[in-house]
SEKE-972640 format. One record per residue (C-alpha): x, y, z; residue number from 1. Coordinates in nm, 2 decimals, m for minus. Example, Ala and Ser with C-alpha at 12.3 -4.5 7.8 and 13.67 -1.06 7.14 Angstrom:
<rs>
@x 1.23 y m0.45 z 0.78 resi 1
@x 1.37 y m0.11 z 0.71 resi 2
</rs>
This chain:
<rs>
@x 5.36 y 15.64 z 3.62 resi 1
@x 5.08 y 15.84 z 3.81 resi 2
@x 5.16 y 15.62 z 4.13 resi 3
@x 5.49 y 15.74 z 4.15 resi 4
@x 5.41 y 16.08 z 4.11 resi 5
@x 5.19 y 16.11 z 4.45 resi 6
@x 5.44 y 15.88 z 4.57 resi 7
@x 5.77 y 16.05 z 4.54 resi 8
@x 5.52 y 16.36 z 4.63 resi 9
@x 5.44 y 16.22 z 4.97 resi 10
@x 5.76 y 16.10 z 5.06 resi 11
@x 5.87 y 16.47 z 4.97 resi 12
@x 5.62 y 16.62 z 5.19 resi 13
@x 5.74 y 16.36 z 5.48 resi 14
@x 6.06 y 16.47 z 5.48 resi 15
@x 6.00 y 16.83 z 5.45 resi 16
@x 5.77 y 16.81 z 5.75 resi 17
@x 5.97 y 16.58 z 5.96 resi 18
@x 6.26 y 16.86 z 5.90 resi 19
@x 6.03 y 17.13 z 5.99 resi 20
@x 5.93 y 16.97 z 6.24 resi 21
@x 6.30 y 16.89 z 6.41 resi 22
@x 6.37 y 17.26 z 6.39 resi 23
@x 6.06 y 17.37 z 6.55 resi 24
@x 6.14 y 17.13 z 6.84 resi 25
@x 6.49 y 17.26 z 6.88 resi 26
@x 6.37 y 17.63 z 6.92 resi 27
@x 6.10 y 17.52 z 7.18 resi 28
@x 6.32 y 17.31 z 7.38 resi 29
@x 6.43 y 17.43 z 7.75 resi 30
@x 6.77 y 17.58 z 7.77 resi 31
@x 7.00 y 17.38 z 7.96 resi 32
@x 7.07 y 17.53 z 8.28 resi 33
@x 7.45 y 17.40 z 8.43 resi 34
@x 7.41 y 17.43 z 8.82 resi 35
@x 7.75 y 17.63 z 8.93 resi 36
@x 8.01 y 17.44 z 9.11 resi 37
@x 8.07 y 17.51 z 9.47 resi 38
@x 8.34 y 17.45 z 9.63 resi 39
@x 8.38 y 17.32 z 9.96 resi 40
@x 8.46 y 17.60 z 10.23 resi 41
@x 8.85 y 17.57 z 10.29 resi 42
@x 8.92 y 17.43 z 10.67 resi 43
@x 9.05 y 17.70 z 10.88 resi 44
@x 9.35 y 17.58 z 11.06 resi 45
@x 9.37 y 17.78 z 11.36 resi 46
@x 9.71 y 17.83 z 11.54 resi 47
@x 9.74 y 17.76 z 11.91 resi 48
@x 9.77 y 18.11 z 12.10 resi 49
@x 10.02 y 18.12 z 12.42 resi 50
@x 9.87 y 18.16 z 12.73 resi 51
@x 10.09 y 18.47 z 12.82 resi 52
@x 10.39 y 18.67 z 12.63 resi 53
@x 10.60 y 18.52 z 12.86 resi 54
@x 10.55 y 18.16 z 12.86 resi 55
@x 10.88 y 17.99 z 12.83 resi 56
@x 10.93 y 17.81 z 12.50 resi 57
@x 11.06 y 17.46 z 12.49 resi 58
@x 11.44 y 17.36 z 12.52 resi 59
@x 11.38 y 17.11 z 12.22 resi 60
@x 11.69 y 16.89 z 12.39 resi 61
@x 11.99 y 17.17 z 12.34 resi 62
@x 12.19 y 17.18 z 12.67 resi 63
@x 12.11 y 17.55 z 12.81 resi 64
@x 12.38 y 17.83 z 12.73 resi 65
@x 12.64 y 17.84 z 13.01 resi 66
@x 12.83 y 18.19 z 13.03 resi 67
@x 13.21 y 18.19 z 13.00 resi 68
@x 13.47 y 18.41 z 13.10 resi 69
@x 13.71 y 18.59 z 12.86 resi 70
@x 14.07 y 18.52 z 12.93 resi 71
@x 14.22 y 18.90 z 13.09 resi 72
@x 14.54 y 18.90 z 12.88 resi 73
@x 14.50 y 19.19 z 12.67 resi 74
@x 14.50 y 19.10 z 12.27 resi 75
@x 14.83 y 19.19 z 12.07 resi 76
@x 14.80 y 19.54 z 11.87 resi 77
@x 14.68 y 19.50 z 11.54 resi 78
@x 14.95 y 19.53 z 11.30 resi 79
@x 14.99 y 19.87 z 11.14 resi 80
@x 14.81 y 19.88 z 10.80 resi 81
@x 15.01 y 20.03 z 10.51 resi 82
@x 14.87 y 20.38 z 10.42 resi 83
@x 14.75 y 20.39 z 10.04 resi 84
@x 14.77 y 20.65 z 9.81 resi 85
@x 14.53 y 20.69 z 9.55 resi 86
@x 14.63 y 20.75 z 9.21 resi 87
@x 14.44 y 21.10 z 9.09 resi 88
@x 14.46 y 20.93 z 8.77 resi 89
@x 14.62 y 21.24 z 8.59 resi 90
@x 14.90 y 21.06 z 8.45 resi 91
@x 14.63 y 20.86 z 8.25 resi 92
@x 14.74 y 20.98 z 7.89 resi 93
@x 14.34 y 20.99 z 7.74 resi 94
@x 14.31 y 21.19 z 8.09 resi 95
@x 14.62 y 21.43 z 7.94 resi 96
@x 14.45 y 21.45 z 7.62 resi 97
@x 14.13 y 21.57 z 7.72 resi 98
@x 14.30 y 21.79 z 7.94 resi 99
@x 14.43 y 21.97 z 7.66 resi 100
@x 14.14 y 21.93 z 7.41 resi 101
@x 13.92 y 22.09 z 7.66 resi 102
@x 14.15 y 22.38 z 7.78 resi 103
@x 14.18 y 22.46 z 7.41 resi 104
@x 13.81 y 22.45 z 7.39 resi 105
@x 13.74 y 22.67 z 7.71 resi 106
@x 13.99 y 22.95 z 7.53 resi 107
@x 13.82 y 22.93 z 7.24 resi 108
@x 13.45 y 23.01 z 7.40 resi 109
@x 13.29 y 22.72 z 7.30 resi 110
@x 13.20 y 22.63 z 7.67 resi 111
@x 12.95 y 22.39 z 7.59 resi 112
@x 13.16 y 22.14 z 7.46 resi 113
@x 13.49 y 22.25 z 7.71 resi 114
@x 13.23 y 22.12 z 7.98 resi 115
@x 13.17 y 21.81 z 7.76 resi 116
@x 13.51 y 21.73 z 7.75 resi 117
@x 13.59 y 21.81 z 8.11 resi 118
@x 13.29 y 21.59 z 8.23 resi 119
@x 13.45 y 21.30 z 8.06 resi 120
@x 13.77 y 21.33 z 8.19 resi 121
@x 13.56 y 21.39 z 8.59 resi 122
@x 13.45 y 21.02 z 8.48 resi 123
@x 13.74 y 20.90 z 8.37 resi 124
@x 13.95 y 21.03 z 8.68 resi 125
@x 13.73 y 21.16 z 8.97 resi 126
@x 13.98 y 21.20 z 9.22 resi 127
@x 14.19 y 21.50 z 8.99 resi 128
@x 14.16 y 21.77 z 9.16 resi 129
@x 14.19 y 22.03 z 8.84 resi 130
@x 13.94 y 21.88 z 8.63 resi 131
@x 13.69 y 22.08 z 8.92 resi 132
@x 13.90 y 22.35 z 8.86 resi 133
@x 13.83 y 22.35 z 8.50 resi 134
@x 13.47 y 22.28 z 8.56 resi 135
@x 13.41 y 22.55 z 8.79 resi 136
@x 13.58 y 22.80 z 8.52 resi 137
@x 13.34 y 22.71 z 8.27 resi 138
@x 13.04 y 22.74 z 8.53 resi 139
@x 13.16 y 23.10 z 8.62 resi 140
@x 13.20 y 23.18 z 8.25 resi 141
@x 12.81 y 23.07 z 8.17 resi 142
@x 12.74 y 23.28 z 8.45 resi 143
@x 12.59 y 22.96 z 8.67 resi 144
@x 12.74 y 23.04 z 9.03 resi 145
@x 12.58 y 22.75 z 9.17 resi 146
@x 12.76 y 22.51 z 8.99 resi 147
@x 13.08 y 22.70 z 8.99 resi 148
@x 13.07 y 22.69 z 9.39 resi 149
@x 12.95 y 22.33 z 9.41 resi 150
@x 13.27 y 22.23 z 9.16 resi 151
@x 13.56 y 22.44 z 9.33 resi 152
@x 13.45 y 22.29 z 9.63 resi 153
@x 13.47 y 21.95 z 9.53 resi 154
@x 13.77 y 22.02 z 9.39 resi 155
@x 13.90 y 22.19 z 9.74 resi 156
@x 13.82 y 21.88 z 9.89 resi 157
@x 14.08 y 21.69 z 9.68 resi 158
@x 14.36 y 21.93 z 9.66 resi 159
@x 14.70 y 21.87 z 9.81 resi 160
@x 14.92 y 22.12 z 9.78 resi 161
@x 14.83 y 22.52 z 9.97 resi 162
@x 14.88 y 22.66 z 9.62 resi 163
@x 14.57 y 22.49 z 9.49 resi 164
@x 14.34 y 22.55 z 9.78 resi 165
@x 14.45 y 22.92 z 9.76 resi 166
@x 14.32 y 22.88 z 9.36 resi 167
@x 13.98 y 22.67 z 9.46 resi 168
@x 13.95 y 22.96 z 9.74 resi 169
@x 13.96 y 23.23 z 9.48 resi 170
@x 13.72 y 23.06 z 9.25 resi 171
@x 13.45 y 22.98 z 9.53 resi 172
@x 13.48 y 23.41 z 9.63 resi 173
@x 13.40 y 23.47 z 9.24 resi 174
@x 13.10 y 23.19 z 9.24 resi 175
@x 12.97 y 23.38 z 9.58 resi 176
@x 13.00 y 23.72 z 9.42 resi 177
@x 12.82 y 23.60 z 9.12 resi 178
@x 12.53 y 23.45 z 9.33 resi 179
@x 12.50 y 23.71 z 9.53 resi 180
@x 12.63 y 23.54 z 9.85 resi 181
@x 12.82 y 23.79 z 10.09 resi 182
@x 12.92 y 23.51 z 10.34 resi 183
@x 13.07 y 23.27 z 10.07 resi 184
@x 13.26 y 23.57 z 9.99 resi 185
@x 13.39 y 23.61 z 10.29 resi 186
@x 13.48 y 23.29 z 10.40 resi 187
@x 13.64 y 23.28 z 10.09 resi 188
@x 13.81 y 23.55 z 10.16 resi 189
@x 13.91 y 23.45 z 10.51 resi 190
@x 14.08 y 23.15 z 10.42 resi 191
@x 14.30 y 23.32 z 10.12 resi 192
@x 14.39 y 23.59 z 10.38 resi 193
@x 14.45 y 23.32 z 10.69 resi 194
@x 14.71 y 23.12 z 10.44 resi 195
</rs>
């Protein structure tokens, strides 16, 4: 039994050493050092320059362009087109609603939501001549002659009738007289006087 003690001892010691060992020679190896790869320098192709600006290109086998002449008889008139109206869009019955709603809403005071309303119905009909009407009114009443201006004249633009020019005129006078503006005032007033 005492022969297996130094024995198993040894072998013990052998392994221990041989472990110590393997880890010592892993610390004291070299790193590995992986060369970077280089790529090969990408061939330049280089494009052939013309001798001049005004070297003549190639044909490439099309038959040259030959000029012809036009035959003199004048062309028929083109036929009359049809004129088109376009619908203002006030016969629209939401457009008739909101009409009303915001009317109701401007006599009321609550402006903010008259000018709501009336931008809807701008959206919904753009071409209505009154909605601008309506939105100029509530731009003079917030005291915001810019606006008021900018929306009779739109408005002006789109009105058929001398009646509501002469009402767009009177609106654009009180949006100059509100801004300060003596010469929108007096176009304003040139044009109510010259109708």
């Amino acid at each position: 039994m005492d022969k297996v003690q130094p024995m198993k001892l040894r072998t013990e010691k052998l392994i221990i050493m041989g472990l110590v060992l393997g880890l010592v020679g892993c610390q004291s190896a070299p790193p590995v050092v992986v060369p970077p790869k280089v790529h090969p320098p990408k061939p330049q192709i280089q494009k052939p320059k013309p001798a001049s600006p005004t070297t003549a290109q190639p044909e490439f086998g099309y038959p040259p362009l030959q000029s012809q002449t036009l035959p003199s008889t004048p062309l028929p008139p083109a036929p009359a087109q049809p004129q088109v109206a376009l619908r203002d869009g006030h016969d629209i019955p939401l457009v008739q609603s909101l009409m009303t709603q915001g009317q109701q809403q401007l006599q009321l005071g609550q402006l903010d939501n008259a000018e709501e309303t009336f931008d809807r119905v701008q959206r919904i009909a753009p071409q209505f001549s009154s909605v601008y009407a309506r939105l100029s009114e509530v731009a003079l009443k917030k005291k915001d002659g810019a606006t008021a201006e900018g929306m009779a004249r739109r408005g002006l633009v789109l009105a058929k009738s001398p009646q509501q020019k002469s009402g767009f005129w009177q609106l654009i006078a009180l949006a100059g007289a509100l801004q300060n503006k003596p010469d929108v005032v007096n176009e304003a007033k040139g044009h109510l006087q010259g109708q």
